[in-house]
N, C-alpha and C positions, 0 to 999 in steps of 0.2 A: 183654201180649205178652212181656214181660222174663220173666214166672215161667212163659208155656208153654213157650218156647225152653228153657231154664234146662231142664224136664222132662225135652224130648227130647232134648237132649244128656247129661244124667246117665244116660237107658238105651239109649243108644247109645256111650257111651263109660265108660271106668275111674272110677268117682269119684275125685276130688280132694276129699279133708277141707278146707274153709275156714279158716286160719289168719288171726286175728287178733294182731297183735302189740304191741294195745292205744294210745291215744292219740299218746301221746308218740313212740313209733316208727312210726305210721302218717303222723304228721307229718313226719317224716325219712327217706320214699321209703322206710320196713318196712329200712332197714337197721340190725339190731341183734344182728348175731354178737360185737360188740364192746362192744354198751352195757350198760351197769350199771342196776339198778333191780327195784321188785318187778315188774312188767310183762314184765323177761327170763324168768321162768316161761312166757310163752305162747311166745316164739321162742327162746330158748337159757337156760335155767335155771342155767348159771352166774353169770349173772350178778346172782344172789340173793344169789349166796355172801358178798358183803361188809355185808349189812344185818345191823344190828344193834340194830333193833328191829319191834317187831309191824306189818304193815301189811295193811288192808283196803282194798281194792279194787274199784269199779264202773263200768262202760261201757256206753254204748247207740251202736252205729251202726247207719244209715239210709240201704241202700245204693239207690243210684243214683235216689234221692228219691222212692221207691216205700214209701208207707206201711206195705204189709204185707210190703215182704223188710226187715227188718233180725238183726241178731246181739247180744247181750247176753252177757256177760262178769263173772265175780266173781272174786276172789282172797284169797288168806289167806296171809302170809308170815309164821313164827313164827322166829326167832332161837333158838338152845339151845344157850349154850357156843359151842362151835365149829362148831357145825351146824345149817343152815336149810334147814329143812321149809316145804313149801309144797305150796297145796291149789288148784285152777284150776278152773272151768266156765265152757263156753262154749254158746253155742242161736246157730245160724245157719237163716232160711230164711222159709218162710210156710204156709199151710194144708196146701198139699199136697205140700208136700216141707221134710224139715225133717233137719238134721242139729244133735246132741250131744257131747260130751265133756268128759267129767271124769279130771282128770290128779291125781295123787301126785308131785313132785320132792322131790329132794333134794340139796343141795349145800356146798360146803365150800371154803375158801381156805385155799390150804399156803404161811404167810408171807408173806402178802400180795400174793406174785406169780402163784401160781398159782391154779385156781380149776377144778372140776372139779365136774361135776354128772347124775344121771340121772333120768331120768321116765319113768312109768309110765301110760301115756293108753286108756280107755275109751273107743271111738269109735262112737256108734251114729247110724245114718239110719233117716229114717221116708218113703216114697213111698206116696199113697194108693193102692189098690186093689192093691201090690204089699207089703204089708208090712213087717216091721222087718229089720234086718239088724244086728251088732254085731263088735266088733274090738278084739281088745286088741294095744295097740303098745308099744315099748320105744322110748327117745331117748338118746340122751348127748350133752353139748355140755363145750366148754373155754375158757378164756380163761386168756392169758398176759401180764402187765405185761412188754413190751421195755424200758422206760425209767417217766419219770415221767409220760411226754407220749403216749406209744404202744402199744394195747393192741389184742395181735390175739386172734379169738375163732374157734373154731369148732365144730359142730355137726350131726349125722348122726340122721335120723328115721324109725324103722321099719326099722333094717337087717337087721330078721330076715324081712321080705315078712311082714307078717302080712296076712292076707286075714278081708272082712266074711262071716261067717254065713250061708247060705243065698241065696247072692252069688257064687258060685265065679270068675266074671267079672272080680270090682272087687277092688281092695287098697286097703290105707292109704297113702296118697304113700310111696316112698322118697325124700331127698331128702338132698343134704350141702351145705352150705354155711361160708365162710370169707369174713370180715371184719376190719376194722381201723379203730381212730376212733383220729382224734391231736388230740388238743390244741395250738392255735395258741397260746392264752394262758388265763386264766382266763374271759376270754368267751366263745369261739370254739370249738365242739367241729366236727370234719369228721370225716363216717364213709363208707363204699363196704362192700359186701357182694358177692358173686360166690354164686350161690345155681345148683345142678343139679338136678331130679327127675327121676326117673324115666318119660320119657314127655312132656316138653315140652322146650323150650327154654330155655338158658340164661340167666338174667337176671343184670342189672349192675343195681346203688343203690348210689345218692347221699344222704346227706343231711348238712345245714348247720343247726349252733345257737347263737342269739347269745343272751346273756344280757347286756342294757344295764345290768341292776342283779342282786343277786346273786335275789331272789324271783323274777324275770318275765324270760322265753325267747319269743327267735321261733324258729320251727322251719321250713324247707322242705326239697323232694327232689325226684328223680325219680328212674323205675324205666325201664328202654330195653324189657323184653319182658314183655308190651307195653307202650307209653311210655305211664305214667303221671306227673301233676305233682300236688304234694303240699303242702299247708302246713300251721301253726297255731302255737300258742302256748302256753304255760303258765305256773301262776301257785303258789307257794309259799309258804303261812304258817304259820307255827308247828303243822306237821304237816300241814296240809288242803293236800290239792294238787286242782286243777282243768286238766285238758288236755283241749287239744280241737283237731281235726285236719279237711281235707275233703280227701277224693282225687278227682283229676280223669281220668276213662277217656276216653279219643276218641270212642269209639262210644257208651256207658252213659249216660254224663254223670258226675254229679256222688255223692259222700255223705257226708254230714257223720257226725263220733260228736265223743262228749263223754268225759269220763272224773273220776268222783271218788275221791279215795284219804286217806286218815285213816294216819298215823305214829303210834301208838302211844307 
């Protein structure tokens, strides 16, 4: 019943692209205009800018405990001098409805405080008996170190209205958003996000992460539109990282994902 609703709402209304913001930040109520990592490729690609080594990346989630909707995730973060490239796909969906995107970023940090980033995203859906549809979109996002403890981020998606192919109806999200995570101490990361698109409601996140030892993070959150609560955890050794995350919908229920990533 979740994937025939899911149907008639996507041809009845604008598609919305599904964003994933990968483990670690779906653990902390998706707010990550602020946060750093190869994972900032799927939500604000500045925050690549400071990696300075290779990293590969995979995820599987499994939404709302429905065998056949979930979303799958890879990534590729290349360091070069003073510039990192990064390579993104995402498959959200199930038989008969399925969306794709594959993204190009690029980003760069001017001194350590600034951080500046664009991307370049291929979006295509597949609905059975209605065909393909495709869309290419433009992104820019930024982050700024205020201090040592406070770094605000932000990030603007589609601002050119790119529209899907033989779709005249549906666009790619517009969407702008602004955050901020401070650091309480060296265990303690706090972040909030303020997110707009085009065509919904404004949503507020939260999220909180404790690290009791410098390898292993608890993570939770929550989102207000609509109120979602969020947790999980992650785990860091000597380059392999393991995070993994369940968001809680009111209505849906529940979906767990996982997330592996290899440091180079």
């Amino acid at each position: 019943m979740i994937r025939i609703g899911l149907i008639i709402l996507l041809l009845q209304t604008p598609l919305y692209a599904q964003i994933y913001p990968g483990p670690r930040s779906s653990a902390l109520g998706s707010a990550s205009m602020a946060l750093q990592g190869s994972w900032s490729i799927q939500q604000n690609p500045a925050g690549i800018s400071t990696l300075e080594r290779p990293v590969l990346a995979f995820s599987y989630e499994q939404h709302f405990l429905d065998p056949e909707l979930s979303s799958q995730s890879a990534l590729l973060v290349l360091p070069i001098n003073k510039h990192v490239l990064g390579l993104s796909f995402r498959r959200y969906g199930f038989s008969e409805y399925a969306e794709q995107s594959a993204g190009f970023a690029y980003a760069r940090s001017f001194s350590g405080t600034l951080s500046l980033a664009i991307a370049l995203r291929l979006h295509q859906i597949h609905i059975n008996q209605y065909g393909n549809a495709s869309a290419l979109s433009l992104d820019a996002g930024m982050q700024f170190r205020l201090t040592e403890r406070i770094m605000i981020g932000s990030f603007i998606s589609n601002p050119g209205r790119s529209g899907y192919s033989n779709s005249p109806a549906s666009n790619v999200p517009v969407g702008m958003s602004l955050g901020i995570s401070y650091f309480f101490s060296d265990k303690v990361l706090v972040l909030t996000d303020l997110e707009k698109v085009l065509g919904r409601a404004m949503d507020l996140k939260f999220g909180l992460e404790y690290k009791p030892v410098k390898e292993y993070a608890l993570r939770g959150g929550v989102s207000v539109n609509p109120y979602k609560q969020y947790a999980g955890f992650g785990f860091n050794f000597k380059g392999i990282a393991i995070d993994a995350a369940i968001i809680s919908h009111p209505s849906l229920g529940i979906s767990p994902n996982l997330g592996l990533s290899y440091e180079f």
